[in-house]
MIVEXPA-524480 format. One line per field, with one value per residue (C-alpha): z, y, x. Coordinates in pm, whole numbers. Layout:
MIVEXPA-524480
Z = (Z, ...)
Y = (Y, ...)
X = (X, ...)
This chain:
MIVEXPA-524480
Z = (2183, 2231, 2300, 1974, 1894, 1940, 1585, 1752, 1563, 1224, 1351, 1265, 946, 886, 996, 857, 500, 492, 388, 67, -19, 24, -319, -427, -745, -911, -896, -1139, -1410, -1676, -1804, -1693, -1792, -1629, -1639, -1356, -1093, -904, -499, -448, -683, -822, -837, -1218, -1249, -1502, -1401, -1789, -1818, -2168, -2123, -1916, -1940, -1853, -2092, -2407, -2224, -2458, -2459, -2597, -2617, -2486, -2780, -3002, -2777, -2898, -2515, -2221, -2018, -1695, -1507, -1160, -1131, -797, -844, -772, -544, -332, -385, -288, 79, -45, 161, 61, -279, -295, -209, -566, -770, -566, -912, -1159, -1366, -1307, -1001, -708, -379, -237, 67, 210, 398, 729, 678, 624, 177, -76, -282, -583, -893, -1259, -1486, -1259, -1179, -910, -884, -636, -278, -70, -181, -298, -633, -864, -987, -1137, -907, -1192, -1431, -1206, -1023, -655, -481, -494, -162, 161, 130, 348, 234, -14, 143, -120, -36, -241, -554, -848, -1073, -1069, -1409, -1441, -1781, -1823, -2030, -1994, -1983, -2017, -2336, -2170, -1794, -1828, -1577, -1485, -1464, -1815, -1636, -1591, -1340, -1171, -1251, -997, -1085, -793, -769, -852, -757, -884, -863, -817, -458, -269, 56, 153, 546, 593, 914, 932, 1203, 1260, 1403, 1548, 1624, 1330, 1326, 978, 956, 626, 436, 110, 40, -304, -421, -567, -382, -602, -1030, -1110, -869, -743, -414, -260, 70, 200, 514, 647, 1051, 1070, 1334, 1184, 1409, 1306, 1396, 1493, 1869, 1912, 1525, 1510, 1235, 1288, 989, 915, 602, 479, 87, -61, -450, -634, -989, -1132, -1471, -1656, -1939, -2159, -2289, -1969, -1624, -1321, -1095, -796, -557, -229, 28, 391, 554, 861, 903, 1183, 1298, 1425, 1160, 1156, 956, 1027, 1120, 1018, 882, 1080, 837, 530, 753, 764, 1013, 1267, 1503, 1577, 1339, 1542, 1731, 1740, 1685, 1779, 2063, 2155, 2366, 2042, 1939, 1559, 1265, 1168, 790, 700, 349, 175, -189, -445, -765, -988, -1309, -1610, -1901, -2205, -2514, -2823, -3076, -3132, -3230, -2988, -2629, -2376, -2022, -1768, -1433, -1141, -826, -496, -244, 52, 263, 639, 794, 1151, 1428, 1590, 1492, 1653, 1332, 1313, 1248, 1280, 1393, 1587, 1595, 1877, 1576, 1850, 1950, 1756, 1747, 1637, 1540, 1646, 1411, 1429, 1051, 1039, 610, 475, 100, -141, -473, -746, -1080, -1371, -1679, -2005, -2331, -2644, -2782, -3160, -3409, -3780, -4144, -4386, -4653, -4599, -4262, -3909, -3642, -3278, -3174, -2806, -2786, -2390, -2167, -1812, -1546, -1196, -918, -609, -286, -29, 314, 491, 839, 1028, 1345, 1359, 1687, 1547, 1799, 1990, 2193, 2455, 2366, 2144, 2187, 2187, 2179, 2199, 1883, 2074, 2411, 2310, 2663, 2532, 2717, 2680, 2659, 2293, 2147, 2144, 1808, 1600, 1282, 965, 691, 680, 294, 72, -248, -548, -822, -1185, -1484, -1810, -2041, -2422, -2559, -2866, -2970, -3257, -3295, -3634, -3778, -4117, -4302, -4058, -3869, -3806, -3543, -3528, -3233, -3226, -2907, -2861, -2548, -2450, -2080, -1920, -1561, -1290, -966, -719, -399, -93, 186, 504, 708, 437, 311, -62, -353, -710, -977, -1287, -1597, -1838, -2136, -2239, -2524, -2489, -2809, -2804, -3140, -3104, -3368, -3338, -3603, -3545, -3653, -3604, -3374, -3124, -3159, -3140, -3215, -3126, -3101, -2883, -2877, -2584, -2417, -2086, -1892, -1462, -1295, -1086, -786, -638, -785, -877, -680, -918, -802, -1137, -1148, -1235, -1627, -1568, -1592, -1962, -2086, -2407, -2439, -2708, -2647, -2852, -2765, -2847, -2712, -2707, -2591, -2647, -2847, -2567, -2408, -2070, -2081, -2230, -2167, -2284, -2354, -2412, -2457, -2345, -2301, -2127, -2074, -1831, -1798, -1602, -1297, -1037, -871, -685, -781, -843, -765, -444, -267, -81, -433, -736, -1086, -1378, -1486, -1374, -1622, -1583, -1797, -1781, -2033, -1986, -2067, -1899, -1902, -1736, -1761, -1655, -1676, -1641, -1724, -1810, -1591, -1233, -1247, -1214, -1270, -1310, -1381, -1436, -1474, -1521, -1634, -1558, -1584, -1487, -1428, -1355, -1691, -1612, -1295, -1065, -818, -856, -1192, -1446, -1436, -1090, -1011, -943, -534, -515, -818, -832, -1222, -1149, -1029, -1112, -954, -984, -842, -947, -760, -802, -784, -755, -561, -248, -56, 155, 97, -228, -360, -247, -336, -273, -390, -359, -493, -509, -537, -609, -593, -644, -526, -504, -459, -69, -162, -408, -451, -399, -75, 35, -130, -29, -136, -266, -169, -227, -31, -35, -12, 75, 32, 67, 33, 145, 4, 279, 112, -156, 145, 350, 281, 472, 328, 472, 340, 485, 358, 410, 454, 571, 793, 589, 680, 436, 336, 151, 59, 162, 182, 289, 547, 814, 730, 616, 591, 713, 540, 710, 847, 835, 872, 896, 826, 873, 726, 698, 449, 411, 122, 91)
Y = (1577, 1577, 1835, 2050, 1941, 2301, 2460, 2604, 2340, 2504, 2867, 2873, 2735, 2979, 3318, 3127, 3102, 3512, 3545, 3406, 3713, 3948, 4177, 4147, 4226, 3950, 4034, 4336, 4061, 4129, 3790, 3528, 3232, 3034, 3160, 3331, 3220, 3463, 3367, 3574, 3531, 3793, 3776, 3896, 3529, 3270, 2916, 2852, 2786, 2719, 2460, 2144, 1969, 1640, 1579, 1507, 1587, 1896, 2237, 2206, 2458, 2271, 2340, 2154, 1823, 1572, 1463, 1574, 1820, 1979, 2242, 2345, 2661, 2813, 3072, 2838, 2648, 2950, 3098, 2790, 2711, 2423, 2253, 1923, 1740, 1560, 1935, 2043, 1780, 1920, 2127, 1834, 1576, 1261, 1210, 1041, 983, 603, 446, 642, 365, 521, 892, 812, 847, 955, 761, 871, 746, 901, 783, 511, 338, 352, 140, -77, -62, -111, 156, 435, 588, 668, 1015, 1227, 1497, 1676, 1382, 1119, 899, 966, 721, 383, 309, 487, 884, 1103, 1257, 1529, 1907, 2160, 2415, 2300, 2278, 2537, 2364, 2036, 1883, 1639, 1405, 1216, 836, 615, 800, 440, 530, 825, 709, 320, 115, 296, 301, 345, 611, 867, 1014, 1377, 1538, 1774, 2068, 2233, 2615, 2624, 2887, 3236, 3539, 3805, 3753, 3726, 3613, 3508, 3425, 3226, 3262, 3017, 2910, 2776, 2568, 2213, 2325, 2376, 2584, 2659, 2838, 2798, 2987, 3017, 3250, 3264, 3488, 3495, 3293, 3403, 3533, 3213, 3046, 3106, 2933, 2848, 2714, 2586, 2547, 2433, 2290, 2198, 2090, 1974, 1854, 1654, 1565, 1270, 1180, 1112, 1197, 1459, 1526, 1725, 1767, 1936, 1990, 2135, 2177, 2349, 2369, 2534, 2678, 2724, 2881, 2781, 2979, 3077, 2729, 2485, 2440, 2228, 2247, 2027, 2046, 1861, 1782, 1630, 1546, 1396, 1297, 1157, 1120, 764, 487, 605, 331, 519, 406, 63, 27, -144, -339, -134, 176, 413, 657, 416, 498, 861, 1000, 1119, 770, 674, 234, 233, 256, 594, 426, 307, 662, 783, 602, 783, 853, 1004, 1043, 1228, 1285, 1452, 1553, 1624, 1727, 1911, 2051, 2139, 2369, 2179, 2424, 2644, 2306, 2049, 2008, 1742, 1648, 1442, 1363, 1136, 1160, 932, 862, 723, 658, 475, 434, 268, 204, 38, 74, -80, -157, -315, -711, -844, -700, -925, -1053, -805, -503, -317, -509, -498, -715, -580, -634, -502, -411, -334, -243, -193, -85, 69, 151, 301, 425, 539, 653, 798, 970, 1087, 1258, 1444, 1667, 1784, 2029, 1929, 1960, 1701, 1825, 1975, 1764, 1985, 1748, 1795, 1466, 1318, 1025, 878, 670, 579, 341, 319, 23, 46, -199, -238, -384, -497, -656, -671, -795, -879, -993, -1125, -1158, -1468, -1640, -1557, -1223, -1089, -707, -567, -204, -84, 119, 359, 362, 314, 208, 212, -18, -384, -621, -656, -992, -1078, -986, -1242, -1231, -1205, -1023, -1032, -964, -761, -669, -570, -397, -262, -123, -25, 177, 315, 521, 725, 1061, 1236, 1540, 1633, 1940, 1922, 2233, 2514, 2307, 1935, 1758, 1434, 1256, 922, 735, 439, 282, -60, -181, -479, -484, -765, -817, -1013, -1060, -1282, -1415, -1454, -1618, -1914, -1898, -1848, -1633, -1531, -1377, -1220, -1101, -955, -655, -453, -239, 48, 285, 574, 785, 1100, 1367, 1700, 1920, 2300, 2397, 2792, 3030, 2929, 2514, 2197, 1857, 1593, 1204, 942, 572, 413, 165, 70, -181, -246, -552, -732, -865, -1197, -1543, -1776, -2109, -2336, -2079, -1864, -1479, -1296, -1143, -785, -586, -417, -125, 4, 350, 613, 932, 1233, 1550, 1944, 2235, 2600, 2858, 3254, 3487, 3625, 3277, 3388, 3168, 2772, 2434, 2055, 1799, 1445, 1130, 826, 436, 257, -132, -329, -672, -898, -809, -993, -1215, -1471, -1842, -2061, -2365, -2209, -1899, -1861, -1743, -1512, -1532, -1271, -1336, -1039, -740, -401, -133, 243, 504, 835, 1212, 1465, 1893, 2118, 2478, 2740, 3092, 3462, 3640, 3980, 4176, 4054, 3698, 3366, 3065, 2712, 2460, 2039, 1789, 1396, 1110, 778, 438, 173, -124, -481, -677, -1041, -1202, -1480, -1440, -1108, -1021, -831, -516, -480, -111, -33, 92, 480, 591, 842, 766, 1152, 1468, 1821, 2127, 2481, 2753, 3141, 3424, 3829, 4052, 4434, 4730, 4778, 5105, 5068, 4864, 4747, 4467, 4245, 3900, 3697, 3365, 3050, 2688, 2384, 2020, 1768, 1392, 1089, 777, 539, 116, 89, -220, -459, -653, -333, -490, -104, 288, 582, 864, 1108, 1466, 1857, 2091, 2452, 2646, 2989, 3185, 3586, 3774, 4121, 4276, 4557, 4643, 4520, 4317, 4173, 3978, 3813, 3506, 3333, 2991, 2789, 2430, 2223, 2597, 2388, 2117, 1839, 1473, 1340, 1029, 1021, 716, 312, 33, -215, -213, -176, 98, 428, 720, 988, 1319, 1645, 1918, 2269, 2409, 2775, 2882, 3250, 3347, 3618, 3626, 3846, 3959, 4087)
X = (1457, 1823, 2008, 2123, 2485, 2704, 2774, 3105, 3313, 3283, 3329, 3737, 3662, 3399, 3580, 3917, 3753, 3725, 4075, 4012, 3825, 4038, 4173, 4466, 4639, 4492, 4160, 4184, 4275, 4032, 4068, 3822, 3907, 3594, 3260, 3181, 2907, 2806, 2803, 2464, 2212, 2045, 1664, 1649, 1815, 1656, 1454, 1517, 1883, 2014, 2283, 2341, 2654, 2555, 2325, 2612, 2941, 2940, 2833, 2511, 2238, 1976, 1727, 1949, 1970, 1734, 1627, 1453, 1649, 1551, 1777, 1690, 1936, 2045, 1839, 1517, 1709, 1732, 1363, 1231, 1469, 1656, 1904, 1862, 1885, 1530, 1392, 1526, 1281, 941, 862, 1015, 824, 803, 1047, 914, 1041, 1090, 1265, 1517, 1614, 1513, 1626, 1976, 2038, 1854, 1614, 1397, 1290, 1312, 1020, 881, 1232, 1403, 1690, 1858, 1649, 1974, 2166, 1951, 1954, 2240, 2328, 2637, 2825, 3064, 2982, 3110, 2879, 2820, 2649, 2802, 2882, 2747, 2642, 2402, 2092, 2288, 2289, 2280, 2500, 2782, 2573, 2523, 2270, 2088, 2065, 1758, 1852, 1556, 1572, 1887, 2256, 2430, 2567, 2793, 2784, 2778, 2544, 2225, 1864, 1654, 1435, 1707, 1960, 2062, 2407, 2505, 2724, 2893, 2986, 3360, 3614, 3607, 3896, 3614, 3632, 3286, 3161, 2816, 2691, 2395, 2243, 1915, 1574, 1297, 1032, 1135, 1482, 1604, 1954, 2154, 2460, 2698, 2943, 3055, 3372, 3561, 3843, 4212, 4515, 4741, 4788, 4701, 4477, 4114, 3997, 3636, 3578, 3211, 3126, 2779, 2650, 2307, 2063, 1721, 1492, 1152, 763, 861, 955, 1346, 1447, 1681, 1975, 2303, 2541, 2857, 3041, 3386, 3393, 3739, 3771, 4065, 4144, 4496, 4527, 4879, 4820, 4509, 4488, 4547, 4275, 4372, 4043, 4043, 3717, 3649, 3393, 3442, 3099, 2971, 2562, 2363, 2043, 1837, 1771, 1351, 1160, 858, 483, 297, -30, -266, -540, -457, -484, -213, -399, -410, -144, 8, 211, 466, 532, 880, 922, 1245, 1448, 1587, 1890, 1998, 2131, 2221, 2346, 2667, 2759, 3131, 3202, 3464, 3535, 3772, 3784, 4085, 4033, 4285, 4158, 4371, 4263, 4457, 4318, 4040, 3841, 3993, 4006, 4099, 4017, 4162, 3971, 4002, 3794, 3792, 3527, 3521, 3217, 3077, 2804, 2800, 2571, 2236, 1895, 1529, 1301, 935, 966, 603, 204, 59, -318, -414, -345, -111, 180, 465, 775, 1097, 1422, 1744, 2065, 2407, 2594, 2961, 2982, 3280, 3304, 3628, 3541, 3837, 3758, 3919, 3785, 3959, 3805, 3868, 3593, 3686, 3474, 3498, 3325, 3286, 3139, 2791, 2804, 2944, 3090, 3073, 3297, 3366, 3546, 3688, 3716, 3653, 3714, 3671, 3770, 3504, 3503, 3283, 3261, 2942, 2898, 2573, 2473, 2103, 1869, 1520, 1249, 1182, 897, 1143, 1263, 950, 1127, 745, 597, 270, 239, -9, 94, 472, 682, 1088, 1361, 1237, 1451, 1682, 1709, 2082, 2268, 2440, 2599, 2419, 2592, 2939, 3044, 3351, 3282, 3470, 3413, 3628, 3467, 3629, 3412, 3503, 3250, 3228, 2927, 2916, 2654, 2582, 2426, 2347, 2138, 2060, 1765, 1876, 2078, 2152, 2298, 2488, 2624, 2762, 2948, 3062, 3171, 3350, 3311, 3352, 3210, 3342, 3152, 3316, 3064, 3310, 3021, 2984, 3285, 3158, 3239, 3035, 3236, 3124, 3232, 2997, 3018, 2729, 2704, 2506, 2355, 2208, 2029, 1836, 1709, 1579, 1445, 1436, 1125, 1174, 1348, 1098, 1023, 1256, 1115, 1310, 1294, 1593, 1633, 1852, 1957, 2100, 2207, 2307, 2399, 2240, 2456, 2485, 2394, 2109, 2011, 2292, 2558, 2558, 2575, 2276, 2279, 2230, 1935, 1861, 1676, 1562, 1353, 1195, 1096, 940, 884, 867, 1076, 938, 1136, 1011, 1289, 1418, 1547, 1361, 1088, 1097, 835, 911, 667, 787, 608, 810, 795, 1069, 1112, 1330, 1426, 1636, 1468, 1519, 1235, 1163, 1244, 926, 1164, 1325, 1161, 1470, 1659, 1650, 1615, 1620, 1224, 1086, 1066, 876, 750, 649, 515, 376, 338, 583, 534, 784, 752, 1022, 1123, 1038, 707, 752, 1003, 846, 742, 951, 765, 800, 540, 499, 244, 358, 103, 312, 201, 453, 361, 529, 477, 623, 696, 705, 471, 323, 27, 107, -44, 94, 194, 538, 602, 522, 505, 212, -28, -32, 175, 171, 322, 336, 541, 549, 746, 684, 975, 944, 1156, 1071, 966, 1231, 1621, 1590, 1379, 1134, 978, 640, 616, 405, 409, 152, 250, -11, 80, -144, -218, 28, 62, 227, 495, 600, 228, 40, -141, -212, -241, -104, -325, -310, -225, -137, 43, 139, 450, 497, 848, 955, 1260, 1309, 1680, 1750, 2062, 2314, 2466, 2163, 1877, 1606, 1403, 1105, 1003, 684, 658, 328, 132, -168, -7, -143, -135, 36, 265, 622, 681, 690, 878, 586, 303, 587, 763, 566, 729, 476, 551, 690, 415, 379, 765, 878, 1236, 1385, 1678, 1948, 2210, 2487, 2713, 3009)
């Protein structure tokens, strides 16, 4: 292991940030004119929140939204040790994890779709998208909810998968000031220490400042992470009727490009576990991102309301990596290749809309019309060294020797692309009698892509619109049931260009789900069960007339049966519950069957999670808590040439509140140190799953 990077960078930020908390005359206001979110959550807090504002853009109780909604609050966030974003989805159906590119983004898939490979899976942060471009694996400590909109969002959001997408609401500024220490260890060096201060800066304006280092250390030989963020956000008030919130995030991420282990004859307990393939001399890949957020909202009327938003992003990552090229014959040599990347990526967008409540008739409107637009470039140069009779860069993958000798690097990727997107849309939500709500969408996009190749000399442009509808129903049966029913479609493109030089036509979606909604009276407890089939087209494949290209033949398709369960039981129990039966499949290609399973996505997946509350004999409460997660088999790579199986693990968690200002929290992940496997890419590059961790932490609050 390397030496643990020094947190001491972030301590002036951290003891800085304490100013912001303290009273002044402006935090006897009695007006609040945001809703509060509280910096400390209190454990009589709900898993069944009632609204999520991604899922129309409105403010929507859940119940009456005609789709399937999951909301993983802070509350569970914190019972269950969350620091990172793909930790939030343990307890969610049908998510599963893929390729994470060697530690260094995030990569899932909603509803057996995953997206583009080389450049991880899209989601929303405030309702703008996050991830296009070059972003670390996503720390949580800047987030308040996690909204989980399930089916295609192209009809709000423009280009996305049909499967669904995450929108990530962050904790904004509040003028009840508040301060909250997090002081976190545990096994395999790991060291946390964040914190999160809000209060009044003035009559008028309410500031937040987040602050997190982090030193994670892993089962596997050489792989370390360190990671430190700086997240301010601010609130100005002109008036009851006007908002100016502005929130931003500086982050820097590193830790060794890790492509994992390789299967040796279909056997993916062949060699250690914790064997590094790389080369530790290589050091970490480096990610730097920053982003901002602007946004002005304006109260017209009682009825009408506007909002104006632009946001920026900015994103690297830079450095060398040692990654599995070839097994050979013997079953224990492996070749490698060696990699330098240079990417750089910009990302401006803007976003406008005017939300309006109106009767006609019998009819009640709920109307959002806007627009949005965004320009996005990226850079990508990469260096690559493949191995040679000469220079076969071996390792023995069970008695691993590092330092042979590198292949030389020479250019292989040198590209700039460019991106613009104008998109109109229009959604009206109509309630008509006391139990039915209808839901109309409807969004169009023109976009280009230009993409230069400085090594050939080449460049494909494209110009394409897509029209994107969306229609959902639901029907509320009593005080207790919703039934509901969508239609969607979506649409992304699908970069580059075909063997005669033309751009790709982009990938389309259509989808239907139907589904129930229970919630009890009180609103404490609520369960979803949808039904959904989803199909996809345009995918790309190989060329039956030249291997070496592409061609839009390939389409996929998957259906299932999803469950989620959350809420309180009685006045001591939190519990949250899911079970996902997906079957997607690859239903026309070029050189794989139909039938062919899509790349780790489990048939099967359940979890459950339930956490007991009480006082305690001494301070002031206490919790206990445990979880399951069950996964199943899943197909290995793209022509399901190997399984992962199956497997379940157990989480532990406890809280012990001392006082109103201190709390410790123990959570245990992998209770049983289970072998286990995350996710694949192909036969050489398995991403063995984490083992047993423990975590202890202290938090203060002030």
């Amino acid at each position: 292991m390397r030496a643990v990077h020094p947190l001491s960078p972030l301590a002036a930020a951290l003891f800085a940030a304490a100013a912001l908390a303290e009273p002044t005359e402006a935090a006897e206001r009695e007006e609040a004119v945001l809703p509060e979110v509280a910096v400390v959550t209190s454990g009589a807090a709900s898993y069944n929140p009632d609204e999520a504002s991604g899922a129309t853009r409105t403010d929507t109780p859940l119940r009456e939204v005609p789709q399937a909604v999951r909301v993983v609050p802070r509350a569970m966030i914190d019972d269950i040790g969350a620091t990172r974003l793909e930790q939030t989805f343990d307890y969610v159906s049908g998510i599963a994890r893929q390729d994470s590119f060697g530690g260094l983004w995030d990569n899932f898939a909603v509803r057996g779709f995953a997206g583009n490979e080389n450049t991880g899976t899209g989601y929303l942060v405030n309702g703008f998208v996050a991830n296009r471009g070059f972003t670390a694996p996503r720390d949580v400590a800047t987030i308040e909810r996690v909204e989980v909109l399930k089916g295609p969002t192209s009809s709000l959001y423009g280009s996305g998968e049909p499967g669904g997408t995450l929108n990530l609401v962050t904790k904004q500024p509040q003028f009840k000031p508040a301060q909250n220490y997090e002081l976190e260890v545990g096994n395999r060096d790991r060291y946390r220490v964040a914190a999160d201060v809000t209060g009044p800066l003035g009559e008028n304006v309410a500031g937040r400042l987040i602050a997190v280092g982090d030193h994670q250390g892993s089962q596997r030989a050489f792989v370390d992470s360190q990671r430190y963020l700086l997240a301010p956000s601010l609130t100005w008030t002109l008036g009851a009727d006007t908002v100016v919130q502005y929130a931003g995030e500086w982050q820097r991420f590193s830790t060794p490009l890790d492509r994992g282990i390789v299967a040796v004859d279909g056997r993916l307990d062949a060699m250690g576990r914790k064997t590094f393939l790389g080369e530790p001399a290589d050091g970490d890949i480096r990610l730097d991102s920053q982003s901002h957020q602007l946004g002005v909202e304006h109260q017209f009327s009682p009825a009408w309301k506007g909002r104006l938003s632009l946001a920026y992003r900015g994103g690297s990552l830079e450095g060398y990596s040692t990654e599995p090229f070839a097994l050979a014959a013997d079953d224990r040599t492996l070749r490698r290749q060696r990699r330098y990347r240079n990417y750089q990526s910009d990302d401006t967008a803007l976003q406008a809309d005017l939300t309006g409540r109106f009767d006609t008739g019998a009819l009640s409107h709920k109307l959002l019309v806007g627009l949005d637009a965004y320009r996005f470039s990226s850079s990508q140069v990469q260096l690559r060294g493949n191995p040679t009779a000469a220079t076969p860069y071996p390792i023995d993958i069970y008695e691993p020797v590092y330092g042979s000798t590198p292949p030389p690097l020479l250019p292989n990727t040198d590209t700039h692309e460019r991106q613009t997107n104008l998109g109109l849309y229009a959604q009206d939500q109509i309630a008509f009698g006391e139990r039915w709500r209808l839901l109309g969408g409807l969004r169009v996009d023109s976009y280009r892509q230009t993409l230069d190749n400085r090594l050939r000399g080449t460049r494909v442009e494209q110009d394409q619109t897509a029209v994107s509808p969306r229609l959902g129903l639901a029907y509320l049966a009593s005080n207790n049931v919703t039934l509901f029913a969508n239609a969607s479609r979506s649409f992304r493109p699908n970069p580059g260009s075909n063997a005669a030089g033309e751009p790709f036509t982009p990938e389309r979606g259509r989808a239907v789900e139907a589904g129930l909604k229970f919630e009890t009276d009180d609103r404490r407890l609520g369960a979803t069960l949808s039904a959904f089939t989803i199909h996809k087209r345009n995918v790309l494949t190989a060329d039956p007339a030249d291997p070496s290209f592409s061609t839009t033949a390939g389409e996929a398709r998957s259906r299932g049966l999803e469950l989620d369960v959350a809420g309180r039981l009685g006045q001591h129990w939190r519990v949250s519950g899911s079970v996902a039966l997906t079957d997607a499949e690859i239903t026309a290609d070029t050189r794989l069957p139909a039938g062919t399973p899509l790349r780790n996505i489990p048939r099967t997946s359940a979890s459950a999670l339930a956490v007991y509350e009480d006082a305690a004999p001494v301070g002031q409460r206490y919790g206990l808590g445990a979880g399951v997660r069950y996964v199943g088999k899943r197909s290995g790579d793209a022509a399901d040439s190997f399984t992962l199986p199956s497997y379940t693990l157990v989480d532990l968690l406890a809280y012990w509140q001392l006082s109103k200002q201190a709390r410790l929290t123990l959570n245990v992940h992998n209770l049983f140190d289970r072998d286990y496997y995350a996710s694949s890419y192909s036969a050489l590059w398995i991403a063995p799953g984490a083992g047993r961790t423990v975590r202890l932490g202290l938090r203060l609050s002030y």
